[in-house]
PyMOL CGO cylinders between C-alpha atoms (Angstrom):
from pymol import cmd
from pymol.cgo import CYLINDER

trace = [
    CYLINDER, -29.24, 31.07, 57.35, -28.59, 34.86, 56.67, 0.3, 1, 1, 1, 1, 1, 1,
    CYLINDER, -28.59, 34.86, 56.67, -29.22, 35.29, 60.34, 0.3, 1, 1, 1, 1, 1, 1,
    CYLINDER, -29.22, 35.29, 60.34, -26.32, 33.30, 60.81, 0.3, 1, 1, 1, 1, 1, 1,
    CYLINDER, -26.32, 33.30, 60.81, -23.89, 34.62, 58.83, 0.3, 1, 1, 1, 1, 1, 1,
    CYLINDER, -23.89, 34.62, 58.83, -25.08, 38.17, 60.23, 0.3, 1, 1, 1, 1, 1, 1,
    CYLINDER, -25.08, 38.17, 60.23, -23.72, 37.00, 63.64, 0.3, 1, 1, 1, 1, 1, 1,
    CYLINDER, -23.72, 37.00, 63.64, -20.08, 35.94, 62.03, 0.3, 1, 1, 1, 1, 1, 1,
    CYLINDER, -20.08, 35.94, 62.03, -20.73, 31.89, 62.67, 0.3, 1, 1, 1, 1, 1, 1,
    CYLINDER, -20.73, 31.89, 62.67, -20.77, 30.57, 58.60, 0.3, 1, 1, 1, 1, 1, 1,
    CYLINDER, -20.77, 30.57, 58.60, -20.00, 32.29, 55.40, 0.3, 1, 1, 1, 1, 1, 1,
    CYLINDER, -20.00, 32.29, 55.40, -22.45, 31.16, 52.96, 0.3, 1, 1, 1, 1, 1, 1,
    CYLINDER, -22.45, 31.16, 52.96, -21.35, 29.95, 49.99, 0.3, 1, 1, 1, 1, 1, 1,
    CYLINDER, -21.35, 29.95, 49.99, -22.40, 31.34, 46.23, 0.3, 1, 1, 1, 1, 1, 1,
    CYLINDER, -22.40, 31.34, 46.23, -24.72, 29.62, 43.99, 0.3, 1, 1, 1, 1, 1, 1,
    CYLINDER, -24.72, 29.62, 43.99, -21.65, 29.19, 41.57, 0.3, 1, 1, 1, 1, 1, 1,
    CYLINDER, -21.65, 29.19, 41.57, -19.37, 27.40, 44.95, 0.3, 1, 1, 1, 1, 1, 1,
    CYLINDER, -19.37, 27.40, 44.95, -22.31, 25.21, 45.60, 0.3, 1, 1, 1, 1, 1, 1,
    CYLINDER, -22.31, 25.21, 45.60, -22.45, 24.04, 42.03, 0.3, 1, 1, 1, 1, 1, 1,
    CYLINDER, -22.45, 24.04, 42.03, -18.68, 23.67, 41.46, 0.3, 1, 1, 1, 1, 1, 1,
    CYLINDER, -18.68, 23.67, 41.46, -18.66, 21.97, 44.42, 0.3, 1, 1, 1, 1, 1, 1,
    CYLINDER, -18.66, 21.97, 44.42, -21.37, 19.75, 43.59, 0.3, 1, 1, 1, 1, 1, 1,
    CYLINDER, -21.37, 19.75, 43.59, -19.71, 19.30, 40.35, 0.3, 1, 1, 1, 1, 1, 1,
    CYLINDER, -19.71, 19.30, 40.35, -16.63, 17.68, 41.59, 0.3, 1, 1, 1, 1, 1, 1,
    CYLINDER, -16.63, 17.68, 41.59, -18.61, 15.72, 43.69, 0.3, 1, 1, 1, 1, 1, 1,
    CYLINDER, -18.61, 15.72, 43.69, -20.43, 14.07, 41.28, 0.3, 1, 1, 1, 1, 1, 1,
    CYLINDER, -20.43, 14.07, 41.28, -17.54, 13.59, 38.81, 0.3, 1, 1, 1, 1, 1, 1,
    CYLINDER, -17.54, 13.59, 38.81, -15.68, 11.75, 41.79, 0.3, 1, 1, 1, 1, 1, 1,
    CYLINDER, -15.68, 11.75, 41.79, -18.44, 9.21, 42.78, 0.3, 1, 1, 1, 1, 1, 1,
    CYLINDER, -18.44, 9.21, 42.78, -18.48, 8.61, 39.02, 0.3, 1, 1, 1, 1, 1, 1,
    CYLINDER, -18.48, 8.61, 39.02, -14.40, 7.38, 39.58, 0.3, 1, 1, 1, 1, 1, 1,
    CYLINDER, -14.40, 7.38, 39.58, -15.20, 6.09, 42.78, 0.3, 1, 1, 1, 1, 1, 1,
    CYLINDER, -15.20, 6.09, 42.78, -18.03, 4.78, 42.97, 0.3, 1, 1, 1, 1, 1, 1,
    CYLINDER, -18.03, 4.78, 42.97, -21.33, 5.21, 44.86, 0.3, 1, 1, 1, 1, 1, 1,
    CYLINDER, -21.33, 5.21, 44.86, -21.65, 8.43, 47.09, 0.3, 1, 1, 1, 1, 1, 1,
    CYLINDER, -21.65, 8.43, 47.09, -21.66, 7.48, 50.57, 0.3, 1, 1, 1, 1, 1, 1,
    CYLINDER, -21.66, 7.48, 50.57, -23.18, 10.61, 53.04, 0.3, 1, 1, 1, 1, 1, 1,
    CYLINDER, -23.18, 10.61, 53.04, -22.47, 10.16, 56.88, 0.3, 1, 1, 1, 1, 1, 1,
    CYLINDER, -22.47, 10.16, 56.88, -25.25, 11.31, 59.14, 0.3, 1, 1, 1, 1, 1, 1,
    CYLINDER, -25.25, 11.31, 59.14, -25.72, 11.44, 62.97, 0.3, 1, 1, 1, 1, 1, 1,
    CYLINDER, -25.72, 11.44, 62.97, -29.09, 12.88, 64.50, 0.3, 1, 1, 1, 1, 1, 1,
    CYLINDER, -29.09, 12.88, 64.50, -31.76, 13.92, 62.32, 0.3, 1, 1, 1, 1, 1, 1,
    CYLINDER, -31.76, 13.92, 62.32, -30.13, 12.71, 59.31, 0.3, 1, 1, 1, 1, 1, 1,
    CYLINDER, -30.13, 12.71, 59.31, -29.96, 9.38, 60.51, 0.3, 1, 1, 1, 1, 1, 1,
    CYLINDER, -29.96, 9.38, 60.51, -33.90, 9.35, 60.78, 0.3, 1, 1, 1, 1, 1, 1,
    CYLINDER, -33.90, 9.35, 60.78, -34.19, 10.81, 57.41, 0.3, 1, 1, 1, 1, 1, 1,
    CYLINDER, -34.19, 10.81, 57.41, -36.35, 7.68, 55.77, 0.3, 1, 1, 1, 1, 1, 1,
    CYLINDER, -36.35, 7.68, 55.77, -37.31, 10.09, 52.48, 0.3, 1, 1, 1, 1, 1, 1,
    CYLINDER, -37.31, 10.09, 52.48, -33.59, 10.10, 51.14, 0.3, 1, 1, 1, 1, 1, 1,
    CYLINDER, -33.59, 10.10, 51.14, -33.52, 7.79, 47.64, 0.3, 1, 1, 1, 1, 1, 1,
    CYLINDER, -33.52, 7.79, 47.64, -30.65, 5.47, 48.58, 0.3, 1, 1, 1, 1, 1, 1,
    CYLINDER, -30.65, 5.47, 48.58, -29.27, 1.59, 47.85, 0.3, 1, 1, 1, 1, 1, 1,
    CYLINDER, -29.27, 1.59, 47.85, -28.29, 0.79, 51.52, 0.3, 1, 1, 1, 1, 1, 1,
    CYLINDER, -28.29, 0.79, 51.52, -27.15, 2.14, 54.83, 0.3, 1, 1, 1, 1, 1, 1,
    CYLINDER, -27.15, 2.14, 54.83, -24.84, 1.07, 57.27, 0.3, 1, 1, 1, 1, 1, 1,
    CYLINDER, -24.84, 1.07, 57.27, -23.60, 2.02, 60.71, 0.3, 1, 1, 1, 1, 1, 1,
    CYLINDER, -23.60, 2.02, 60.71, -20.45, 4.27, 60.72, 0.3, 1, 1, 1, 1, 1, 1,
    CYLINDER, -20.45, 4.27, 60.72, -18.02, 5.93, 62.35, 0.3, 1, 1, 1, 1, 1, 1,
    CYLINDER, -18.02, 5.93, 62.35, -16.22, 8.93, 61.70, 0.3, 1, 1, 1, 1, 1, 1,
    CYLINDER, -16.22, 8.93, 61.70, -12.64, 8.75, 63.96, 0.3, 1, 1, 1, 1, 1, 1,
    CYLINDER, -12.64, 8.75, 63.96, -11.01, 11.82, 65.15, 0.3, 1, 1, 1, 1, 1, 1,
    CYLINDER, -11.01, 11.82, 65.15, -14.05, 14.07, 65.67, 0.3, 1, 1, 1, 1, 1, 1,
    CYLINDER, -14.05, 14.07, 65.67, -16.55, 14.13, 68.62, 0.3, 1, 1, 1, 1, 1, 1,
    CYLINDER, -16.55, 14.13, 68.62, -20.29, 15.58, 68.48, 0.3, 1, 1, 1, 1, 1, 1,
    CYLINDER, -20.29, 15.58, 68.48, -20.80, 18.54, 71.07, 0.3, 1, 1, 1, 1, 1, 1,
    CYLINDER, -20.80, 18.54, 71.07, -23.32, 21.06, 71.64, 0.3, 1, 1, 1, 1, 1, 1,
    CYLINDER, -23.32, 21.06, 71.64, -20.48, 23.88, 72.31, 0.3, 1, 1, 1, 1, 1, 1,
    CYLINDER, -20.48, 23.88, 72.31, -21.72, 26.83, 69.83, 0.3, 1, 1, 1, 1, 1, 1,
    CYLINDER, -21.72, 26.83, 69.83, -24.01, 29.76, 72.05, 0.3, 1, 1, 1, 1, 1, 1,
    CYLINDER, -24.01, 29.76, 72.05, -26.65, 30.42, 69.24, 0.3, 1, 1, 1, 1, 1, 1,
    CYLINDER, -26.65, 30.42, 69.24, -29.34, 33.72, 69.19, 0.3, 1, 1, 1, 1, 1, 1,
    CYLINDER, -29.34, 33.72, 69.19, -30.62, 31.87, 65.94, 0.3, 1, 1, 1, 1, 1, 1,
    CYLINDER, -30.62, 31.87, 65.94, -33.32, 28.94, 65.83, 0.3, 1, 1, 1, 1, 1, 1,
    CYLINDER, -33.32, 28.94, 65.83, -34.56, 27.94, 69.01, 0.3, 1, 1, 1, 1, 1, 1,
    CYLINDER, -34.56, 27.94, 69.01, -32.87, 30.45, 71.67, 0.3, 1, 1, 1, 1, 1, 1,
    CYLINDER, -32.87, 30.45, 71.67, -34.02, 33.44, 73.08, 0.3, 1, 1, 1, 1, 1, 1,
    CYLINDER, -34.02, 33.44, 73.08, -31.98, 36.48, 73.42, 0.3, 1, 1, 1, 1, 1, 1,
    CYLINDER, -31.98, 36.48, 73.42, -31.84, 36.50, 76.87, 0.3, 1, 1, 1, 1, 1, 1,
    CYLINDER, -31.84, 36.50, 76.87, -30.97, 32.68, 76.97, 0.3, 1, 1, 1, 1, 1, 1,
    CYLINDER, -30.97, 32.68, 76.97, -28.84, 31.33, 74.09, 0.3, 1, 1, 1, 1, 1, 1,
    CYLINDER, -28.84, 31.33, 74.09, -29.46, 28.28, 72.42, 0.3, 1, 1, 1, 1, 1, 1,
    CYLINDER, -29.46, 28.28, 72.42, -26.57, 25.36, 72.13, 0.3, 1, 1, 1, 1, 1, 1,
    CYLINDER, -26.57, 25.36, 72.13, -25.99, 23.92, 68.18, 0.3, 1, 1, 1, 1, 1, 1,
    CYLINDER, -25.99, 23.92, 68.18, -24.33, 20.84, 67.78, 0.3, 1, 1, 1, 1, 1, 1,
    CYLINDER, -24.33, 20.84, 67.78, -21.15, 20.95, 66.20, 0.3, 1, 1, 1, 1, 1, 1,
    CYLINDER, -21.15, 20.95, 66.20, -18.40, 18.24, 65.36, 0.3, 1, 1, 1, 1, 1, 1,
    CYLINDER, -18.40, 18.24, 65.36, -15.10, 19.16, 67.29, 0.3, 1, 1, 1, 1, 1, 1,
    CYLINDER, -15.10, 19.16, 67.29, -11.65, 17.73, 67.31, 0.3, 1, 1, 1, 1, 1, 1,
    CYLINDER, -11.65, 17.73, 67.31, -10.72, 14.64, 69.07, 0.3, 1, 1, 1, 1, 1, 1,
    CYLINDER, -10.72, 14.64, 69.07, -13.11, 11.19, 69.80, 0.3, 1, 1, 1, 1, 1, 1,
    CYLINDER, -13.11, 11.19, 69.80, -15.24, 9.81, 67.38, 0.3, 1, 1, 1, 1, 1, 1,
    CYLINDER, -15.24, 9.81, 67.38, -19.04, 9.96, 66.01, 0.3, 1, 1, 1, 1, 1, 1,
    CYLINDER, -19.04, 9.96, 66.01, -21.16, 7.11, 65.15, 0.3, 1, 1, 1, 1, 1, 1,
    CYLINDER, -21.16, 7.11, 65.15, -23.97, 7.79, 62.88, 0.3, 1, 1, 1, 1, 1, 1,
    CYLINDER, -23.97, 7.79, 62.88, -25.14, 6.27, 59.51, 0.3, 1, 1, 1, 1, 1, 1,
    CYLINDER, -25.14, 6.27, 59.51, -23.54, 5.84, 56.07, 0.3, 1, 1, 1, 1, 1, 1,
    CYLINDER, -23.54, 5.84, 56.07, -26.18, 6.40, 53.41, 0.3, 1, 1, 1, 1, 1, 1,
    CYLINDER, -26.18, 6.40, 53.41, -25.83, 4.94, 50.43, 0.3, 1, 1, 1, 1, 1, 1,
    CYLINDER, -25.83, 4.94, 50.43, -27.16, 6.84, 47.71, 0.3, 1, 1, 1, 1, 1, 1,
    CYLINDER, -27.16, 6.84, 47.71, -29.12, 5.52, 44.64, 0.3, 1, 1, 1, 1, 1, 1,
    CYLINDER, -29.12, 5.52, 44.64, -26.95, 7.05, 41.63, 0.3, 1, 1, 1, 1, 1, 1,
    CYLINDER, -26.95, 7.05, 41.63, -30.15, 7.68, 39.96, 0.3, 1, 1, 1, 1, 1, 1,
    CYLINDER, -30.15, 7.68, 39.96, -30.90, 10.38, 42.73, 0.3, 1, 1, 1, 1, 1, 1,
    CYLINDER, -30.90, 10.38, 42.73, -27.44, 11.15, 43.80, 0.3, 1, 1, 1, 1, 1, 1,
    CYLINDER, -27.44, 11.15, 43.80, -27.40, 14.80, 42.28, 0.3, 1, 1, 1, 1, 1, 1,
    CYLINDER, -27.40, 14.80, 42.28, -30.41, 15.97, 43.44, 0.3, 1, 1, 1, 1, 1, 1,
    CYLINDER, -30.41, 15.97, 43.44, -29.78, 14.61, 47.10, 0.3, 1, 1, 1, 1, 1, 1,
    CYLINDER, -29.78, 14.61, 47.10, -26.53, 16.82, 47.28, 0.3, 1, 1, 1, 1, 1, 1,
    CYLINDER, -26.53, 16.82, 47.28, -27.88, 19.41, 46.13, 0.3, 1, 1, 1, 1, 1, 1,
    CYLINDER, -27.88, 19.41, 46.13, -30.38, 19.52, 48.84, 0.3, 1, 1, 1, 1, 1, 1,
    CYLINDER, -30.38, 19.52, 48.84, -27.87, 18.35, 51.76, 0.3, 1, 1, 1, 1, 1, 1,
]
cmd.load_cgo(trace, "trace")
């Protein structure tokens, strides 16, 4: 991750933005209801995730693309990798994951 934001592609949040943020959250699934977490490759195969249901979904007015050159992860310097990225336009089917309100917290927090 700090590899990452060495290179300029993410800032990475502070302990205290990932909390607040996890905070509000929370507070709004309580209003809500359940928390509902959309996932397309390897988070739709993720079986260890405490959840009530899942569902096919689709999220409109994005597209799935591997468009981001990447000297992190997988890539060699001489030959950048691709990362998969969510761009404008088209649409991405994936999984809604229902999660088990028991567990929702400490799901987030590791998403």
């Amino acid at each position: 991750m700090r590899e990452g934001e060495s290179f300029g592609f993410f800032t990475i949040a502070s302990k205290c933005e990932r909390l607040a943020s996890l905070d509000q959250i929370l507070e709004d699934s309580r209003k809500n209801g359940s928390v509902l977490v959309f996932g397309y490759e390897s988070l739709m195969r993720n079986v260890t995730m405490h959840k009530t249901g899942k569902r096919l979904g689709r999220v409109f007015r994005v597209h799935r693309c591997y468009c981001i050159s990447s000297p992190i992860g997988r890539s060699m310097s001489e030959k950048l990798g691709l990362t998969l990225r969510l761009d404008q336009c088209g649409s991405v089917t994936g999984i809604t994951l229902h999660l088990d309100r028991k567990s929702e917290e400490e799901e987030l927090s590791i998403l």
